[in-house]
Phi, psi and omega in degrees: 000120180265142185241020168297322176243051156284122145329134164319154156273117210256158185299314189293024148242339163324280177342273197329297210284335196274315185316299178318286167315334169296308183280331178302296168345305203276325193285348215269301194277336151321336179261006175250337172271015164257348175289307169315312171289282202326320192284342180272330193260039163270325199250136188304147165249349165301128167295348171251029160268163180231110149316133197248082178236034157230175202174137161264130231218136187198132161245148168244157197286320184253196196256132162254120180275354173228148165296102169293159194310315179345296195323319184280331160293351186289186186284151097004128162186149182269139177262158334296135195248133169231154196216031134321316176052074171063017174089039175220017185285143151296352204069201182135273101214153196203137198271161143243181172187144185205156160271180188185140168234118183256158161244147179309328172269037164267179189251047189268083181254000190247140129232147172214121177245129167317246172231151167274176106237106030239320186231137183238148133215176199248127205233111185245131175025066153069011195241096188295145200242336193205136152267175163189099203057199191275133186243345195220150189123179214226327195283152163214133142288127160269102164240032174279026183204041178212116201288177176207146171215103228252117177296124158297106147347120188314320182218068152260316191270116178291150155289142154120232194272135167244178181234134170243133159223141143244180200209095176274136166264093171295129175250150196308151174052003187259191185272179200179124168148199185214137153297177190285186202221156166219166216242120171165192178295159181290297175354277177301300183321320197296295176341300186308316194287326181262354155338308203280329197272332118008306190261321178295330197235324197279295209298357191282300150002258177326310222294321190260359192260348186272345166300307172282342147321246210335312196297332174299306196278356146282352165281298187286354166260323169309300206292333191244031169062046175256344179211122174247042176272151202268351171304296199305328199290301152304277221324305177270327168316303213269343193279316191291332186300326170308317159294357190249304169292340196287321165325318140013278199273359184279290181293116191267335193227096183260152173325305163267173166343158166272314146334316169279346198290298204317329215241349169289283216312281182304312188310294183339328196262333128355277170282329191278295148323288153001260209312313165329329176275300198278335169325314209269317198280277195336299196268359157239013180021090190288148153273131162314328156318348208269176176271353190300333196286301146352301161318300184297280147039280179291286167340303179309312200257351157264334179285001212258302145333300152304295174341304208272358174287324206215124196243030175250353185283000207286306183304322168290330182295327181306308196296319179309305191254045135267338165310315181285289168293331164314299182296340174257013153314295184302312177318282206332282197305284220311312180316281180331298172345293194287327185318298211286350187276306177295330194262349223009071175245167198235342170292311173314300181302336165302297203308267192344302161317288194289336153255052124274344174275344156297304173323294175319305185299342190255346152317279184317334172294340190254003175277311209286284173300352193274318201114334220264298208243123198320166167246035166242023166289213194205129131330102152292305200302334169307355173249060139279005208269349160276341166285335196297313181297312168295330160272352155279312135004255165344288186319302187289340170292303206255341167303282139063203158319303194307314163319304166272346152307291144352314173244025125329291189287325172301316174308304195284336187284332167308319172300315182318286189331270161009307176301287195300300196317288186292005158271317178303318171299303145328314177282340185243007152268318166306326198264294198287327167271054141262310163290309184322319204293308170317312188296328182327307180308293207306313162337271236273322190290323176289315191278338194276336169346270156354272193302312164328283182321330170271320176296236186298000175254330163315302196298314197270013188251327172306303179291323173297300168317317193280280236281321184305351191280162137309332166283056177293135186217095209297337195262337184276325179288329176282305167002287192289314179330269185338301204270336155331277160003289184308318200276342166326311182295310192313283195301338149321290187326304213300278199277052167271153176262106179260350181050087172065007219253057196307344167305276173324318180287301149000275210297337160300324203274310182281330151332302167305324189281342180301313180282352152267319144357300171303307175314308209293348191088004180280129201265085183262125182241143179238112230214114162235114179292181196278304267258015195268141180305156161308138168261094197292355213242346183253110157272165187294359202282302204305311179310290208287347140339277186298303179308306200288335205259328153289315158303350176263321186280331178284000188266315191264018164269307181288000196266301217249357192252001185100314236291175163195031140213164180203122170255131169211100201273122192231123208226152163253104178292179196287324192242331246191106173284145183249148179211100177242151194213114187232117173256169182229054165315193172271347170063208191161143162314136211233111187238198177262027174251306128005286196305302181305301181319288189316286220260334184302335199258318189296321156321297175297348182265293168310325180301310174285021195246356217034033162276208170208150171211168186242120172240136173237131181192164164185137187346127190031048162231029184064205171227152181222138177226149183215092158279101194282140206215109156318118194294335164219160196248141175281101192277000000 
């Protein structure tokens, strides 16, 4: 991990990180002075309870169903007593045994014992009064992390002297011993008693269920993909083992052996430390190379080897290698520190806290198994599981945030990127409809070419020739002049912007035809429904189409037909605008000599329209010619 390109420290993260550690601080020491007032109002408060903290102490090889006579000749011993000898006892059973003197006005209605290890029972004048578990046998009861309290009856306890023996039942390598025992009203004691049941077993609970909560719901984000990161992944690994190790202190009746219960539990706690070390070398991204990685390594791969040679081994291997992980604990926070220092984030200092307030707890806790700290004390480290839920918490709050921040950040540079693409794109759509515009032009300037060249420059090459002949004829050379001329108009007409407009094109058309019609005497009538659509199709090529095909029938009305009305009526059909033009000439038989003459070029001019057209006529009924016009043409 290089800490060479950590960013200076600037005051708003200073500002940031000293803020942090303030609140870390108040909530840290606010949760130890609500464990401690809990932890206080565990011990009776009445003045006339009587504390018990000498007991005459005798072990025996077997189970006694009465307190033996031994017992009064027995040794002295202060309670709270353990009687393990460092986790290395055979197990077995052990008597305590003490006086008392009542008067009729105490209050003696209670006992309450503090902790066991592991199954008791309670012997009052010599009359067993309470069990707690299996006294004979292969089963343990676990009630060694369960306070107990057992009602003296109105005429169990005598005036003058009583006698108490309990009798604990120890298993090899395990805890073993009696808190101190205490004497008084039911009332008070009980208060004490579920106070002590609170801090041991209810808060173990909470503790562990706000842990395995987080860990279900890094499992249910894993599971449906919302994060596959392998941080998140140790992250619920370590919550559910924290439930695993935790069990410990839970379970009264395990599923299995006992022996095997030990080595789940403790293995548990174990592993559950393991994965911490490699979560944090991961999560500060340790070079493998390093020794830290080494370390780890070995740690890892040896206790799971010991735990499974000898499973009376469980407790001392928790005391070895909790030793052992305290120092590489301590390595950890410096590491998260510098992480969290290089990134300048507050989640490593989140990490980094919470396990130095574990690290505290588990100091006592290994004091609490070394023998050093009495035994009726309390297990700490288990109510970390809430500091642990807050700092995963965190982690996940800011993970997070950071994400999205990230895809903030991401967004805007993708709207850049995104900006410049459609500007460049832009700039490459102005330049090709810069060509298109071109190539258009050049179609049309290639097509008005055309249509000159065939129109008005065929009519004026025609007029040149006839004046260059010897047959010169001033009414045929003006002729062909005029009609150069019309077609001149026409490609005008054609390229007005009627925009699709077949009305508008007509109304162009019949303004040029008016004045002749008149010279000619012809009666023009004109008929357009409201209702005809844009023809999407009319471009100028198409316009000068429809104009030359309407001016060759009004042309050959004025050369051949006589007429003296001509109508031309334009309808909308169901597929098809209709241009129908009906005169009332003289009309003419309609043969295939006619038809071939007549009708091919107008046909063929409708053909490129994807239309049609039709002429009907006959001697004095005139002519009807129906120009069919596609409302779209069918690619």
């Amino acid at each position: 991990m290089a800490q060479a390109d950590a960013p200076p420290a600037n005051p708003s993260w200073l500002k940031r990180l000293g803020l942090f550690y303030v609140c870390a601080t108040l909530i840290a020491l606010a949760g130890a002075a609500i464990l401690f007032y809990q932890i206080s109002k565990a011990t009776p408060t009445d003045p006339g309870a009587l504390e018990v903290k000498v007991a005459r102490f005798s072990e025996q090889a077997a189970y006694k169903t009465r307190p033996p006579k031994a017992l009064e000749q027995a040794l002295r011993v202060q309670l709270p007593h353990r009687i393990d000898h460092m986790l290395s006892s055979p197990g077995g059973f052990y008597w305590y045994e003490f006086d008392f003197t009542t008067l009729p006005e105490n209050r003696l209605e209670a006992l309450y014992i503090p902790r066991f290890a592991m199954n008791a029972e309670v012997y009052l004048n010599g009359e067993r009064i309470a069990f707690f578990g299996p006294m004979t046998g292969e089963f343990a009861e676990r009630n060694w992390n369960r306070p107990q309290i057992v009602n003296l009856g109105p005429h169990m306890v005598q005036t003058g002297q009583n006698t108490v023996a309990i009798q604990v039942r120890a298993f090899p390598d395990y805890l073993a011993g009696l808190s101190s025992v205490w004497l008084g009203s039911d009332e008070n004691l009980r208060e004490a008693y579920r106070s002590r049941y609170e801090v041991q077993v209810t808060s173990v609970y909470l503790s562990t269920a706000f842990v395995l909560g987080a860990g279900i719901v890094l499992s249910i984000l894993i599971g449906m993909g919302k994060s596959r990161s392998g941080l998140l992944m140790l992250l619920a690994a370590t919550c559910f083992l924290w439930g695993v190790r935790n069990l410990a202190f839970l379970t009264t009746v395990p599923p299995v052996g006992h022996g095997t219960w030990i080595q789940i539990t403790q293995g548990g706690l174990l592993l559950f430390a393991s994965l911490i070390v490699l979560l944090i070398l991961l999560y500060c991204q340790v070079s493998r190379k390093r020794l830290e990685w080494k370390i780890w390594w070995t740690y890892s791969l040896s206790f799971p080897v010991l735990l499974l040679i000898n499973e009376n081994w469980a407790l001392r291997l928790v005391a070895y290698y909790g030793v052992l992980g305290l120092c590489m604990y301590t390595w950890n926070v410096y590491l998260l520190v510098l992480h969290g220092n290089s990134k300048q984030s507050l989640a490593p200092h989140a990490f980094g806290f919470g396990l130095l307030c574990f690290m505290a707890l588990s100091v006592s806790d290994l004091l609490f198994l070394a023998g050093i700290q009495p035994f009726d004390g309390y297990f700490l480290n288990q109510y970390m599981g809430i500091a642990m839920f807050l700092a995963m918490s965190y982690f996940l709050i800011e993970r997070y945030s950071n994400m999205l921040k990230e895809s903030d950040r991401f967004n805007e540079t993708l709207q850049g990127r995104l900006m410049e693409r459609e500007a460049e794109l832009a700039e490459q759509y102005q330049r090709l409809q810069k060509i298109d515009e071109d190539k258009v032009k050049m179609a049309e300037r290639q097509r008005l070419m055309a249509d000159m060249h065939d129109g008005l420059g065929a009519h004026l090459v025609a007029a040149i020739h006839h004046l260059q002949s010897s047959n010169f004829n001033r009414r045929n050379t003006l002729n062909l002049l005029e009609s150069g001329l019309r077609d001149l108009q026409l490609t005008i007409d054609s390229l007005e912007p009627i925009e699709q407009d077949l009305t508008t094109l007509l109304g162009a058309f019949r303004y040029r035809i008016s004045d002749s019609m008149r010279s000619a005497g012809i009666r023009l009538h004109w008929a357009i429904d409201e209702d005809i659509p844009a023809i999407p199709y009319l471009d100028a090529r198409n316009c000068l189409h429809v104009l030359r095909i309407v001016q060759e029938i009004f042309t050959n009305i004025l050369k051949h037909a006589q007429a003296t009305e001509v109508s031309l009526e334009v309808s909308r059909g169901p597929k098809y605008v209709g241009v129908q033009i009906l005169d009332n000439g003289v009309g003419f038989e309609l043969d295939a000599q006619h038809a071939g003459r007549g009708l091919n070029n107008l046909k063929q001019r409708a053909a490129s329209l994807g239309g049609s057209i039709d002429m009907s006529t006959a001697t004095g009924l005139g002519t009807r010619y129906l120009l069919k016009l596609p409302l779209t043409i069918q690619t």
